[in-house]
C-alpha positions as CSV (number, residue, x, y, z in Angstrom):
1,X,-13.1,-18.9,8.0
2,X,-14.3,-18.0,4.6
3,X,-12.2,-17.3,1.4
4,X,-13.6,-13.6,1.5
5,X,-13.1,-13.5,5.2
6,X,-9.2,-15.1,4.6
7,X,-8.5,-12.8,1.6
8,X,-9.4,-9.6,3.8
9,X,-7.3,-11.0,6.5
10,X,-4.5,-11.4,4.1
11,X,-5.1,-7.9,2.9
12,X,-5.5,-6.8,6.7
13,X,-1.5,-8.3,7.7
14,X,-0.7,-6.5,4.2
15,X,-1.3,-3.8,4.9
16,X,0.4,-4.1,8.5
17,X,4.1,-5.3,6.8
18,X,3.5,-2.2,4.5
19,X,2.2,0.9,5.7
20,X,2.2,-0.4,9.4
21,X,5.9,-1.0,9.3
22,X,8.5,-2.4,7.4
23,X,8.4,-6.2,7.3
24,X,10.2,-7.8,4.9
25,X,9.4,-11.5,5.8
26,X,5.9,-10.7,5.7
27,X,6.1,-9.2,2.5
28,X,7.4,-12.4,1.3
29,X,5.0,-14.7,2.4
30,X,2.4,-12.4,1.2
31,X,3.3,-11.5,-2.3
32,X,3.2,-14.2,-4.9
33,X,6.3,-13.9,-7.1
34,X,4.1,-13.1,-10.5
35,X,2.9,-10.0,-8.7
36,X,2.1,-7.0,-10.7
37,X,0.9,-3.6,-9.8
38,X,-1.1,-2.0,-12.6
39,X,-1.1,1.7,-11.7
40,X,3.4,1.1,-11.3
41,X,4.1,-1.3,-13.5
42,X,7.9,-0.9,-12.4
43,X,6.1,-3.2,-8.8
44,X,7.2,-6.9,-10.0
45,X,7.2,-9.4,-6.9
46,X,8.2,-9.2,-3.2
47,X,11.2,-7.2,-4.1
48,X,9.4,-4.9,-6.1
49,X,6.8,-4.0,-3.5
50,X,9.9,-4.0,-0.8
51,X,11.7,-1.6,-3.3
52,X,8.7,0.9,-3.3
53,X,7.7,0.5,0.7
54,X,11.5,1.1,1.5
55,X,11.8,4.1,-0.8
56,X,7.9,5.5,0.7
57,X,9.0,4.9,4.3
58,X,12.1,6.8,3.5
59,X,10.0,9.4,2.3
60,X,7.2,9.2,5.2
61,X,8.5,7.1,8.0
62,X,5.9,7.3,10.4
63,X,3.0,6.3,7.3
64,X,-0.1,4.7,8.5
65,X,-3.3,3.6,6.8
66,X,-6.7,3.7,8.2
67,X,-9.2,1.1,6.5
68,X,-12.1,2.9,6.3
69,X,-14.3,0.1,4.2
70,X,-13.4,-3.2,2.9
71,X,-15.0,-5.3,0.6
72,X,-14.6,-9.1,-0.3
73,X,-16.0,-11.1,-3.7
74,X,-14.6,-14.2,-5.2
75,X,-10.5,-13.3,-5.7
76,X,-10.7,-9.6,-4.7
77,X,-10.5,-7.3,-1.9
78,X,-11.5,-3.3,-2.0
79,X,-9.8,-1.7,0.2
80,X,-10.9,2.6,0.8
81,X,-8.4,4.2,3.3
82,X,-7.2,7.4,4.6
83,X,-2.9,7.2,4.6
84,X,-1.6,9.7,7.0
85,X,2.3,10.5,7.7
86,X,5.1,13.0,8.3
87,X,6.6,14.2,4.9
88,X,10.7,14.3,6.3
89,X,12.1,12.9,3.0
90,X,12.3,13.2,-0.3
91,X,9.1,12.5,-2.4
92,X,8.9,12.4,-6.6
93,X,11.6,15.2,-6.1
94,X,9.5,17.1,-3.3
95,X,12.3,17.9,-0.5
96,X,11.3,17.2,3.0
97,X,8.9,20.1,4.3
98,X,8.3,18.2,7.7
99,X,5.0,18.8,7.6
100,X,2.1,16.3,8.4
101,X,0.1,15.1,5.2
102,X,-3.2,13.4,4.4
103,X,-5.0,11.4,1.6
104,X,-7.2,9.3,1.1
105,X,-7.3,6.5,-1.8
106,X,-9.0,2.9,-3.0
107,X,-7.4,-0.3,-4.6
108,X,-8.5,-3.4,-5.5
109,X,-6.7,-6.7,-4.3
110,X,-6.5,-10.5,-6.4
111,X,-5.6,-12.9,-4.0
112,X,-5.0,-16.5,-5.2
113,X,-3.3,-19.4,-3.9
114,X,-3.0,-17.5,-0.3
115,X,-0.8,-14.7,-2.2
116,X,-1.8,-11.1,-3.2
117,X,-1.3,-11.7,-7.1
118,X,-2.5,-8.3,-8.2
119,X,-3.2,-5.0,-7.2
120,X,-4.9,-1.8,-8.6
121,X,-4.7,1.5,-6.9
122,X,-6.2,5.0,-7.4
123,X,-4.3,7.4,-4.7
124,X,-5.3,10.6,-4.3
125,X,-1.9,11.8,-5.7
126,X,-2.9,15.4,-6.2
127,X,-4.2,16.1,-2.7
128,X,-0.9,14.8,-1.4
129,X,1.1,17.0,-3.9
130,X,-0.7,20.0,-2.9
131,X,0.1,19.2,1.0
132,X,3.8,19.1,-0.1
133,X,4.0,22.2,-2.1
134,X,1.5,24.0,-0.1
């Protein structure tokens, strides 16, 4: 295998400890310890990232990502996918509506050393707002 092909793997099992479930062991095997997050700089870590999946899934806690293209060069990994969940939590002060919800979004990946040392996301935040206030 490839580093491209072992990076997108990486990113792959990522995404399955995250959005697939809640995996805590996988999340620290995955996520170097100097991880930063550049669009929530508050993301530091393993326990950063486990912070904000815990607090999502409370929020949507049957979330799922679709990878609808993924891209590999040197030490990153593009990643455009289509998230998907049931909004039956609280969400950036959005009460539960109950209500399935939508969005898409892309984010790069750095992987080095066989650990995801940075990432960089654009979400489509306002689509998802308007599904919860709508």
């Amino acid at each position: 295998m490839n580093q491209s092909d072992a990076n997108k793997a990486l990113i792959r099992e990522h995404y399955d400890a995250t959005t697939g479930g809640f995996k805590p062991a996988a999340i620290e095997r995955q996520v170097a310890a100097d991880f930063v997050d550049h669009g929530n700089p508050e993301i530091v870590g393993p326990e950063g990232v486990k912070a904000h999946i815990k607090a999502l899934r409370t929020a949507f806690p049957d979330l799922s990502v679709t990878i609808e293209d993924m891209v590999a060069e040197g030490d990153l990994v593009a990643v455009r996918g289509t998230w998907r969940g049931t909004h039956q939590g609280e969400f950036r002060g959005v009460p539960a509506i109950g209500r399935r919800i939508e969005f898409g979004g892309m984010v790069f990946w750095r992987v080095g050393g066989g650990q995801i040392r940075e990432r960089w996301g654009l979400i489509d935040l306002p689509a998802l707002m308007r599904q919860l206030q709508g």
